[in-house]
N, C-alpha and C positions, 0 to 999 in steps of 0.2 A: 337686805335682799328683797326685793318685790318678785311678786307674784304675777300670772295673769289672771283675769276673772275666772277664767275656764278651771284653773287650779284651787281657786280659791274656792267653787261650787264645789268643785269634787271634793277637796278634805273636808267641807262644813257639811255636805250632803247626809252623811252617818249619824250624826248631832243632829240633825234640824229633822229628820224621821223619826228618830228614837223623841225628841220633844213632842213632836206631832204627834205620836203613838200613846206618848203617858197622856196627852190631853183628851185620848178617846171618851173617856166617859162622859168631859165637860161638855165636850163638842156633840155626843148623844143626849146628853140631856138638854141645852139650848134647842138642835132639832125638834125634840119633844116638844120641847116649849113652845115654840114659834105655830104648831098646829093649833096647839090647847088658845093661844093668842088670837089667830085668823078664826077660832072659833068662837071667842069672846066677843071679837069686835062686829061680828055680826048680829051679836045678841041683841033684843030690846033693851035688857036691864041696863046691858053695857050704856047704852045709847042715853038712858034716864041718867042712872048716875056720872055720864060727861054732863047734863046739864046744869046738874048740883054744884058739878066742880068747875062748869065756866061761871054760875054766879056768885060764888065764893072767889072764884079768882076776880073779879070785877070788884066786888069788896073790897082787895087787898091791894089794890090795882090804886081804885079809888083813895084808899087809908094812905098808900106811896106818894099820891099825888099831893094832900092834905099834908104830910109832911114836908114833904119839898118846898112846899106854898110858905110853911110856915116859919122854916129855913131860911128863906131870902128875902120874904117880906118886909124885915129891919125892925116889926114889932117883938119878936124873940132874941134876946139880947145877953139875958143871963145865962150863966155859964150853964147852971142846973137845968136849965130851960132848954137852953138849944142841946146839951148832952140828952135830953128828956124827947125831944123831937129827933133826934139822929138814929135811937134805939130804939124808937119808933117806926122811922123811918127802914132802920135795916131790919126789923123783923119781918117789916110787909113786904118787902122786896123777897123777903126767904121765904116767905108765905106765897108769891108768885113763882118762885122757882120750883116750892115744891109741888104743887099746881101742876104746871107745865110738867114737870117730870112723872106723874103718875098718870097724864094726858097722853102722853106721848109713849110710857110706858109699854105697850103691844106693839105698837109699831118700831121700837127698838129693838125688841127681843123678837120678834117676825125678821129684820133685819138680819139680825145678831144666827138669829138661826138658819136663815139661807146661807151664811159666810162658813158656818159650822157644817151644813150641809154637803157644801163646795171641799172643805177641809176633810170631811169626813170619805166623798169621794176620791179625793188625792189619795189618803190613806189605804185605800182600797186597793189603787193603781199600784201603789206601790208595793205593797204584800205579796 
């Protein structure tokens, strides 16, 4: 038996508020967050310590590149060797992702909490 969408919103409608509703507190505290965030990233300090982490990630950048080089070269041949340049290689690559994500960090959770905002409004409406 199918349904139409229309019937389908209305029996899910009951479920999808009562979830909405237990999510209040996550979705208040992201809010939170997102100020305490636009507040950060105005900071000086904030601003000094992105400089730390874009030359540390240039580092790791660099070390990714030094192993990729040394990978295809044809001078690394041994099994120990190239297992030895590939562990290398994916550390520095995890070492740029974690970079990036503590970079980009405020500006997620700024994100994250205007969505929770919006949610948080819904919730409202509907009460």
């Amino acid at each position: 038996m199918r349904i139409s969408p229309d019937e389908w919103r209305r029996r899910t409608a009951p479920k999808q508020a009562a979830n909405l509703a237990a999510q209040r507190p996550h979705l208040m505290g992201l809010a939170q967050a997102a100020v305490r965030m636009e507040l950060l990233t105005g900071n000086e300090a904030w601003d000094h310590f992105l400089r730390y982490l874009e030359a540390a990630k240039e580092k790791f950048v660099e070390a990714r590149q030094v192993a990729d080089a040394a990978l295809v070269s044809g001078v690394v041949v041994g099994h120990d060797d190239i297992l030895r340049w590939k562990i290398l290689r994916a550390e520095a690559h995890a070492q740029v992702q974690l970079v990036d994500a503590i970079m980009t960090l405020p500006k997620d959770v700024i994100s994250d909490g205007e969505k929770a905002k919006g949610l948080l409004e819904r919730l409202g409406e509907a009460a």
